[in-house]
RODO-2510 file (C-alpha; in nm, 4 decimals, decimal comma):
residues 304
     n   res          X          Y          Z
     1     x    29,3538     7,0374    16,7682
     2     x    29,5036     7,3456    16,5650
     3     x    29,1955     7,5645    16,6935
     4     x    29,2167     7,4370    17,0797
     5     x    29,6318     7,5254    17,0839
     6     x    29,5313     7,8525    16,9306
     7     x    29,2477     7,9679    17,2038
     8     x    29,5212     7,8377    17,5301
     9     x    29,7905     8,0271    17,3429
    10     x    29,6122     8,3388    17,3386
    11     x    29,4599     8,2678    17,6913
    12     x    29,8328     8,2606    17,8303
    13     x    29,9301     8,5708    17,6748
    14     x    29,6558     8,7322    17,7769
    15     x    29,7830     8,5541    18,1366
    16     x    30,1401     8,6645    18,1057
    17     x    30,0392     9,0171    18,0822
    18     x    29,8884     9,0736    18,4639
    19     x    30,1064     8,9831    18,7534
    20     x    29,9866     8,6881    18,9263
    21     x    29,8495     8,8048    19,2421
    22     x    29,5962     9,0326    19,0104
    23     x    29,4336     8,7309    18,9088
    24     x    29,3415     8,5876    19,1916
    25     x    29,0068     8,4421    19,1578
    26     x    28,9749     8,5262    18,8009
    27     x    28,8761     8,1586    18,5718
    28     x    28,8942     8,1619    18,2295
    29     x    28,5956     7,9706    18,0080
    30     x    28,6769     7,7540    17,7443
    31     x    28,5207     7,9595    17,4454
    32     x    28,2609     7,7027    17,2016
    33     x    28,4732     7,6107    16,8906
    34     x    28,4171     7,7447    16,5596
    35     x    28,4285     7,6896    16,1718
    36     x    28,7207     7,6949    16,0773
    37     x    28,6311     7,8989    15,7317
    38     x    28,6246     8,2364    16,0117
    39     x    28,8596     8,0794    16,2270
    40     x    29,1013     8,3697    16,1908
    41     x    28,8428     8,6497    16,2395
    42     x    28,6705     8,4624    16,5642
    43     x    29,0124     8,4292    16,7354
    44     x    29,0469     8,7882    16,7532
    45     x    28,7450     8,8563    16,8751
    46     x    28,7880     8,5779    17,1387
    47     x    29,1362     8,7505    17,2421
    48     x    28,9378     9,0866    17,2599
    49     x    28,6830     8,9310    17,5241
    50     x    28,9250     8,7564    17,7604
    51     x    29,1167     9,0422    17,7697
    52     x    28,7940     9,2615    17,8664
    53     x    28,7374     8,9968    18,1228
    54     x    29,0672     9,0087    18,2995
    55     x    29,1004     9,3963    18,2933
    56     x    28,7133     9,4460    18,4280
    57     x    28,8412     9,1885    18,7076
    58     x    29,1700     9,3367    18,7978
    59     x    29,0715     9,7092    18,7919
    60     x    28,8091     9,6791    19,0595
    61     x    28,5965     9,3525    19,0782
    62     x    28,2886     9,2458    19,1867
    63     x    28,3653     9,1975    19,5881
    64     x    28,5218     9,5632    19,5285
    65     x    28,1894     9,6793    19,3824
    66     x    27,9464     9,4846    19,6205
    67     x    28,1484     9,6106    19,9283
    68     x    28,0678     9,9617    19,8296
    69     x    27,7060     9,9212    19,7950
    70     x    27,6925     9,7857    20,1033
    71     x    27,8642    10,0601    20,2948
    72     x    27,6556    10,3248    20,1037
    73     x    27,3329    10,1372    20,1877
    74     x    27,4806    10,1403    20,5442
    75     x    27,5363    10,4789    20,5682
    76     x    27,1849    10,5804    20,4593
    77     x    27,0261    10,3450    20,7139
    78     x    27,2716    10,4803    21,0127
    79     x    27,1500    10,8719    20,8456
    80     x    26,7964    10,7837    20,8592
    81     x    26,8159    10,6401    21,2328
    82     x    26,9924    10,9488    21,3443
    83     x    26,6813    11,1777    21,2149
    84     x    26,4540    10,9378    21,4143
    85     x    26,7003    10,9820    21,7601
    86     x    26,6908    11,3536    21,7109
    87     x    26,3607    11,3865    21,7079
    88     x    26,2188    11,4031    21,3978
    89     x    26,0668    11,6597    21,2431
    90     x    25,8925    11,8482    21,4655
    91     x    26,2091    11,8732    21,7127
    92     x    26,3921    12,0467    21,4127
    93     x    26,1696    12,2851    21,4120
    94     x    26,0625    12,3379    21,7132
    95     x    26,4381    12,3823    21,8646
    96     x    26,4473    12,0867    22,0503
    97     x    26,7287    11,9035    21,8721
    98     x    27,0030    11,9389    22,1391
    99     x    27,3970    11,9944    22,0055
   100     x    27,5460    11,6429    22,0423
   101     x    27,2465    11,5595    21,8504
   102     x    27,3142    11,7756    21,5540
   103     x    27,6890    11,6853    21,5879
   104     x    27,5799    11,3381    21,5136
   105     x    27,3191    11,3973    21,2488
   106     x    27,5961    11,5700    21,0615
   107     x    27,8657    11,3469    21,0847
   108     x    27,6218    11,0689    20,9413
   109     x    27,6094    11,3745    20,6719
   110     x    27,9422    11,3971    20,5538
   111     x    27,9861    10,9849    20,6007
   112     x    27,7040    10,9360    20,2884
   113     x    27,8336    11,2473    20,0900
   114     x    28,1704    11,0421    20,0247
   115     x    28,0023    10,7781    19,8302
   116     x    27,7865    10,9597    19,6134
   117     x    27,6869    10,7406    19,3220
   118     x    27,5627    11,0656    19,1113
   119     x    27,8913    11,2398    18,9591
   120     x    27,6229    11,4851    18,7861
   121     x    27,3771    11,5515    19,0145
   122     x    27,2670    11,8736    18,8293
   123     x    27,1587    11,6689    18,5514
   124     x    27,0600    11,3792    18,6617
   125     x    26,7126    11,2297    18,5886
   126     x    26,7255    11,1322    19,0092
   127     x    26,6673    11,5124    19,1203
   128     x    26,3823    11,5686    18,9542
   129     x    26,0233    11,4432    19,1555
   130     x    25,8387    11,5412    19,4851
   131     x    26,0582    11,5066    19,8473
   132     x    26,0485    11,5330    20,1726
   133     x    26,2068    11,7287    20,4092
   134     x    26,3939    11,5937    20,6707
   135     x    26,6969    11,7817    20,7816
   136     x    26,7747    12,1965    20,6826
   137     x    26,9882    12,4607    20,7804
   138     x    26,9494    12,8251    20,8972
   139     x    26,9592    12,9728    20,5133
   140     x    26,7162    12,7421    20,3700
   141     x    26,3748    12,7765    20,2270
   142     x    26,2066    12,5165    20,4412
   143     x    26,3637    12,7383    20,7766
   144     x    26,2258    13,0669    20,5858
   145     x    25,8801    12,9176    20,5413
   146     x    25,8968    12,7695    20,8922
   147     x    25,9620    13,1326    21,0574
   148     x    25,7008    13,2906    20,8266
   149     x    25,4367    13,0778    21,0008
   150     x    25,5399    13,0688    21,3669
   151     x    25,6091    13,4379    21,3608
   152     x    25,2031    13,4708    21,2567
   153     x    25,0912    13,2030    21,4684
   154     x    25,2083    13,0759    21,8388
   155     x    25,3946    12,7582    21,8936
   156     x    25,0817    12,6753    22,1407
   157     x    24,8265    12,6915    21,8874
   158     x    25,0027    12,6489    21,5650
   159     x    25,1949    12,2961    21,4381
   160     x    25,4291    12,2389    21,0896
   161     x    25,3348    11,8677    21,0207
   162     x    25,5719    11,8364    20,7522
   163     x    25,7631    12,0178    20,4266
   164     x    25,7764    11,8607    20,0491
   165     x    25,9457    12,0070    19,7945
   166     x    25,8646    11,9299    19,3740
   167     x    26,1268    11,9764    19,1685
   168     x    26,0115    11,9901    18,7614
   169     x    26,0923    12,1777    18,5025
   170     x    26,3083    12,4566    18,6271
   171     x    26,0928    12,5482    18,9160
   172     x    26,0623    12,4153    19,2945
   173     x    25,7887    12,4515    19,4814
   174     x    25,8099    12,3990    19,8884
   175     x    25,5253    12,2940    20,1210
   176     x    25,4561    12,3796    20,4471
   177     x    25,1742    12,1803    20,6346
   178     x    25,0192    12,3898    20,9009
   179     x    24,7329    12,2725    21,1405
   180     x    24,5950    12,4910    21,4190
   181     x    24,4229    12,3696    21,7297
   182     x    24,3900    12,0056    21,5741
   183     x    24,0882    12,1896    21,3364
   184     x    24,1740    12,3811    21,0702
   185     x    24,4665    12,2821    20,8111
   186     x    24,6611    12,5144    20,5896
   187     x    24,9668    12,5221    20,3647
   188     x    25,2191    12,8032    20,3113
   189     x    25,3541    12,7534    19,9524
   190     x    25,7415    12,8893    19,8228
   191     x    25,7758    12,8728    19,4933
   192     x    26,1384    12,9409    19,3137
   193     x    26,3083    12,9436    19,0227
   194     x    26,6628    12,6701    19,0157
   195     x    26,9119    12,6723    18,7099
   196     x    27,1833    12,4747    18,6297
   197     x    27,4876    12,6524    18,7322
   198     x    27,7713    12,3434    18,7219
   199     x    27,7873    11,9306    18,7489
   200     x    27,6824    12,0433    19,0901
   201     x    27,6031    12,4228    19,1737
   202     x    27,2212    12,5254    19,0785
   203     x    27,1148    12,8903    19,1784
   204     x    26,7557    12,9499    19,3671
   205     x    26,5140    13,2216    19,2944
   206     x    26,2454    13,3459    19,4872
   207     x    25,9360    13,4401    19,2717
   208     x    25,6059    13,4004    19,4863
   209     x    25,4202    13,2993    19,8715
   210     x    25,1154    13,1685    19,8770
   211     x    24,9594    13,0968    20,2365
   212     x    24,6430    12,9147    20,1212
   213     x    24,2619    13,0051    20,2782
   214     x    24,2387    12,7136    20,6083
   215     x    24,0397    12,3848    20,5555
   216     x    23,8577    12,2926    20,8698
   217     x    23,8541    11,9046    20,9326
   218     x    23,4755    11,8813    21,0037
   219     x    23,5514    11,5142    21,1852
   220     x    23,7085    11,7061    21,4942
   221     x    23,4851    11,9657    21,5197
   222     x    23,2917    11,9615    21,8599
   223     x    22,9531    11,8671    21,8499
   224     x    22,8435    12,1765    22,0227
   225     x    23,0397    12,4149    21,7598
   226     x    22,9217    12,2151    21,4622
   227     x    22,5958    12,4430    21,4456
   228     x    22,8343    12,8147    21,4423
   229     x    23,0689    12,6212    21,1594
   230     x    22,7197    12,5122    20,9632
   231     x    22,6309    12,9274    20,9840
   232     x    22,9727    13,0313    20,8789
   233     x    23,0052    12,7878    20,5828
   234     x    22,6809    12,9561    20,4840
   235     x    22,7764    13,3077    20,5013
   236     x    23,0826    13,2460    20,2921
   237     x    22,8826    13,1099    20,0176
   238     x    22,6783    13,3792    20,0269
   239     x    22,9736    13,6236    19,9188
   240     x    22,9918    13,7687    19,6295
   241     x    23,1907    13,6095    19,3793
   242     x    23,4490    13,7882    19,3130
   243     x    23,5145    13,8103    19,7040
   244     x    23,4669    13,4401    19,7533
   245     x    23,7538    13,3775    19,4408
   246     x    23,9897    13,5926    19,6426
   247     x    23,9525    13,4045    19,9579
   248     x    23,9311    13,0511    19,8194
   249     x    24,3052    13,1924    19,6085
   250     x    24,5033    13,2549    19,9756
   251     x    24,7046    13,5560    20,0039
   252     x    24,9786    13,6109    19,7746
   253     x    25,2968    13,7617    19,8780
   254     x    25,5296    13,8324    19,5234
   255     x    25,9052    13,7927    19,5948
   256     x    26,0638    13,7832    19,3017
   257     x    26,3676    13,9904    19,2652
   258     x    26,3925    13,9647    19,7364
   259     x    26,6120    13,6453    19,7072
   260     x    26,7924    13,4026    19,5549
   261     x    27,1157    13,1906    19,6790
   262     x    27,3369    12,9281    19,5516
   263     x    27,3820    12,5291    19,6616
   264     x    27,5791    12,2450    19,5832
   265     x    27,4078    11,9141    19,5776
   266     x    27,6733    11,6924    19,7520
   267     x    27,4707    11,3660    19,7395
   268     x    27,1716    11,1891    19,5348
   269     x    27,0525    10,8299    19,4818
   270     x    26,7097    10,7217    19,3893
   271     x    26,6054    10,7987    19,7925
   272     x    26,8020    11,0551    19,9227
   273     x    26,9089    11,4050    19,8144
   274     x    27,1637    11,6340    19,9855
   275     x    27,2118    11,9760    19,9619
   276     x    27,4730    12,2544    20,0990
   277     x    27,4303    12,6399    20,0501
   278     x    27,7401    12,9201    20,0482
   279     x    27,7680    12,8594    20,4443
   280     x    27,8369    12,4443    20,3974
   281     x    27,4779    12,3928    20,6236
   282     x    27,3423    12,0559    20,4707
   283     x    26,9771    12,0091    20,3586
   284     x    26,8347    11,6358    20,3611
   285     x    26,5481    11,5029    20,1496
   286     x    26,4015    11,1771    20,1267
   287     x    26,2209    11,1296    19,8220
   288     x    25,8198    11,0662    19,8476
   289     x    25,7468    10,9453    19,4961
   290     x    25,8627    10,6608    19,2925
   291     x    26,2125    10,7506    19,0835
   292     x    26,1596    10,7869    18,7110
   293     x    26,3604    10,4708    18,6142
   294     x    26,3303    10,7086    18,2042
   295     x    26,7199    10,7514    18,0570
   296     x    26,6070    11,0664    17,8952
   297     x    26,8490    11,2553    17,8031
   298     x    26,9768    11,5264    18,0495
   299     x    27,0979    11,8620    17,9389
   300     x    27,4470    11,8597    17,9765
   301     x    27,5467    12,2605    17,9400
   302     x    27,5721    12,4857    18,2084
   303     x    27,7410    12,8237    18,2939
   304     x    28,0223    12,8197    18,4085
***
């Protein structure tokens, strides 16, 4: 009986602390009795918990936390729908998103960027991985690669399938996936140097372009070209090697020391990164590989 008046008297202290209305919905568990030898040391420790239990419920609950989730899981599905409205893709960079769609696209923006679950974006374990792009602005790489290719090649016979970006080990590398006349595939490759500027600034550094040698798809060749493209194939290999090497490595184009710019990542989750440069124009990725669920450590120093 002594140890039973002992755990309600420290359950209604622990009571007579919080207001009433704070406790609404909180129940209290009758704690297992114990030996009586480390009666005095358990009763403590039982205070301790309850408390715990009472505070974690009052200060923000678990209908606080689940209501949350939900909204942010909300406002990525209403983000991702607006992409698919606008277009896609290829509208974005063909032109073909109108205004009010924009408008819309970045409204959806801003709505996710208030419940970023990442307070250290920089760091975090989330950011780093292959992605996709699906939104940029006017200053970004994906924009610069973009014009690169359509200034060399016309919208009629040229087509950007898609951009991916890898992020590892201080370096990002962008992807652009060209196809001309339905035939021959080719990538334009940007890779740059990113550092750790803040909890969420990291600075971008141009270092190289590589537009690779084409790759014809030989299952939509014509059947009456097949023959010329049999010839060709056959000359190439006929090169000399050094000659052949140079063509199989693309063209490089060095730009290191031609630009660099700074961004804030404003949102990141397991499946979607944002990004903003100097001007506030917002960058959306959606990742393409599976998260690393590792809790390696992240470096936590930066320059200020």
């Amino acid at each position: 009986m002594a140890s039973l008046q002992g755990s309600f008297s420290a359950i209604s202290a622990i009571r007579s602390s919080f207001p009433s209305s704070s406790l609404t919905g909180v129940s209290f568990v009758r704690l297992p009795e114990c030996d009586r030898r480390s009666f005095g040391d358990r009763r403590n420790r039982r205070k301790m918990a309850c408390r715990a239990m009472v505070q974690q419920a009052v200060q923000g609950g678990a209908p606080a936390t689940y209501a949350k989730e939900m909204e942010r899981l909300s406002a990525k599905e209403s983000l991702l729908l607006a992409f698919k409205d606008a277009g896609g893709f290829e509208a974005l960079v063909t032109g073909k998103t109108t205004d009010m769609q924009r408008i819309d696209v970045n409204e959806r923006i801003t709505g996710l960027e208030r419940l970023n679950p990442t307070p250290r974006p920089t760091t975090s374990p989330f950011l780093v991985g292959q992605w996709n792009f699906e939104w940029f602005g006017s200053g970004s790489p994906g924009l610069f690669a973009a014009r690169i290719i359509f200034e060399r090649f016309p919208l009629t016979l040229a087509k950007l399938s898609k951009m991916d970006l890898l992020l590892k080990d201080g370096y990002a590398k962008v992807t652009a996936h060209l196809k001309l006349l339905n035939l021959i595939e080719s990538n334009f490759i940007l890779s740059t140097r990113v550092s750790v500027e803040g909890p969420e600034r990291m600075k971008e550094e141009y270092v190289e372009g590589i537009l690779e040698s084409p790759t014809v798809v030989e299952e939509t060749i014509p059947q009456q070209l097949k023959g010329a493209y049999s010839q060709a194939l056959t000359t190439v290999q006929q090169l000399p090697v050094p000659i052949r090497d140079a063509v199989a490595g693309g063209l490089r184009v060095p730009l290191s020391g031609t630009f660099q710019r700074l961004f804030m990542i404003s949102y990141l989750d397991e499946e979607i990164l944002i990004i903003r440069d100097t001007a506030g124009i917002p960058e959306v990725l959606t990742r393409l590989d599976t998260p690393s669920s590792s809790t390696a450590e992240t470096n936590p120093d930066y320059e200020s």
